[in-house]
C-alpha positions in Angstrom: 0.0 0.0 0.0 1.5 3.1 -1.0 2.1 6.4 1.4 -1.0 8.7 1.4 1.6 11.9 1.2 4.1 12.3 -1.9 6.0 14.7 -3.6 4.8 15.2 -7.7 7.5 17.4 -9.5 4.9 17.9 -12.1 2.1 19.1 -9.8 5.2 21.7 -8.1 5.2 23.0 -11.6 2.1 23.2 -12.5 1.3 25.0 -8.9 3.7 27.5 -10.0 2.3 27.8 -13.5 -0.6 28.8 -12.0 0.4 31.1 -9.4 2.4 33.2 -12.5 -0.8 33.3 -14.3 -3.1 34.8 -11.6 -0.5 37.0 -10.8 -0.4 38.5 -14.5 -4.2 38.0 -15.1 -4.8 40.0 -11.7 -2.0 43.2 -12.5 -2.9 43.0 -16.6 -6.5 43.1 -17.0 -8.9 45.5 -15.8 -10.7 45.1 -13.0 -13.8 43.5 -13.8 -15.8 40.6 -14.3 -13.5 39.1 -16.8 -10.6 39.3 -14.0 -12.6 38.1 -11.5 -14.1 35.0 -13.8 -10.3 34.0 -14.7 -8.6 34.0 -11.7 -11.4 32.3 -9.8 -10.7 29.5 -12.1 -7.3 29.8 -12.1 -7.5 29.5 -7.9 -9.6 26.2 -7.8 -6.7 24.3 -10.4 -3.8 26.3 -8.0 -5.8 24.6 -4.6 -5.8 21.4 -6.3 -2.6 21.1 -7.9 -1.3 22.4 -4.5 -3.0 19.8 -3.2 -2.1 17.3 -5.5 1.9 18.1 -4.7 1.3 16.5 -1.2 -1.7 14.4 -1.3 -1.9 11.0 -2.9 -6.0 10.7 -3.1 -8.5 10.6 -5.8 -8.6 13.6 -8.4 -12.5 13.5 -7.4 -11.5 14.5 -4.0 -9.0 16.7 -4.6 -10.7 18.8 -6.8 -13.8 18.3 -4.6 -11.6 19.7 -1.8 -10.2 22.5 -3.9 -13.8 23.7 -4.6 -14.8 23.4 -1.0 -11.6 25.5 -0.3 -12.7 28.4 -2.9 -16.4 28.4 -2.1 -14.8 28.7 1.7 -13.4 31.7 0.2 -15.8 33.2 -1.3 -18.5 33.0 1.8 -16.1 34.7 3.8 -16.1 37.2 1.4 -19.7 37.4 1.3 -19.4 37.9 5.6 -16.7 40.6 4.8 -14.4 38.7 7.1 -11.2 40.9 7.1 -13.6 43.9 8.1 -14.7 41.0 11.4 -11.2 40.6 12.1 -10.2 44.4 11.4 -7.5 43.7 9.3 -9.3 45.2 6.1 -5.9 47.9 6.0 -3.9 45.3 5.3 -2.0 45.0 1.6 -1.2 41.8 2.3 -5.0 40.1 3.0 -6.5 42.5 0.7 -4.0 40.9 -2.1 -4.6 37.1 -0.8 -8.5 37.4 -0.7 -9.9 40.5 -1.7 -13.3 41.4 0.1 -15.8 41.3 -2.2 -18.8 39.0 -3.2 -19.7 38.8 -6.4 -22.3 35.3 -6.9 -20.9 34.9 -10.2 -18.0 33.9 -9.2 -19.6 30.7 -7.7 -19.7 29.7 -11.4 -16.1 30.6 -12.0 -15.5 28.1 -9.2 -17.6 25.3 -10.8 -16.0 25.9 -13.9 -12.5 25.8 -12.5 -13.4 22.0 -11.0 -15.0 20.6 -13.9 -12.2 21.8 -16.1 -9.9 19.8 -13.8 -12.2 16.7 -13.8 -12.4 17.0 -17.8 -8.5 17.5 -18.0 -8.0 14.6 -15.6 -10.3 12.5 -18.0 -8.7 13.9 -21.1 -5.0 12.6 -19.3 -6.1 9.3 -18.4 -7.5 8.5 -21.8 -4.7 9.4 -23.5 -2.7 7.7 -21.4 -5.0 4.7 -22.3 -4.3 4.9 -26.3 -0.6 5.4 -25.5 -0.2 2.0 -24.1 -3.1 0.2 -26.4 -0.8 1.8 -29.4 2.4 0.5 -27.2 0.8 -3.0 -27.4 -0.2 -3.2 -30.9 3.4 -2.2 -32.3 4.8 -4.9 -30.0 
């Protein structure tokens, strides 16, 4: 039986990947809708592949957890949370959450987890072909 915690060079990369890409979708485009859409999707696949560095589990879960973790997120937003905890002033949680609700953004979240089901799915059956080809040239 294999360790529940690993290490996945891939998944470190692909956190990483992601993290760059939020960071230029949130300083290049205008605030908006658009912005908000984006990097809401981009923050579900960054939770997951987080996840994914450490945790050996099912990509179901995972991304299951990831989206619990956003929607988390967003209904502390909707509580204006960092105004409950007075640190509203503060660059730093202001960068890390922002502190606003917007229910689209639920959406965005969705989006975000079945893209990484569909990708997962996408991976697996091309992983699939690749050995059914492997064992037909043998």
């Amino acid at each position: 039986m294999g360790s529940f915690f690993t290490l996945k060079t891939k998944y470190i990369v692909l956190t990483l990947l992601c993290c760059i890409a939020y960071y230029v979708f949130t300083v290049t485009l205008p605030l908006g809708i658009v912005q908000d859409m984006l990097t809401d999707i981009i923050l579900v696949m960054l939770l997951y592949c987080l996840l994914r560095i450490f945790l050996r589990m099912p990509i179901r879960v995972l991304a299951l957890i990831a989206l619990g973790l956003s929607l988390s997120i967003e209904l502390a937003q909707f509580f204006q949370y960092l105004s409950l905890i007075e640190i509203q002033e503060s660059p730093l949680a202001w960068a890390i959450t922002t502190n606003h609700y917007q229910p689209v953004e639920l959406l965005a979240y969705l989006f975000g987890y079945l893209l990484i089901i569909f990708t997962a799915y996408v991976e697996a059956q091309y992983k699939l072909w690749k050995k059914h080809r492997t064992n037909l040239d043998s």
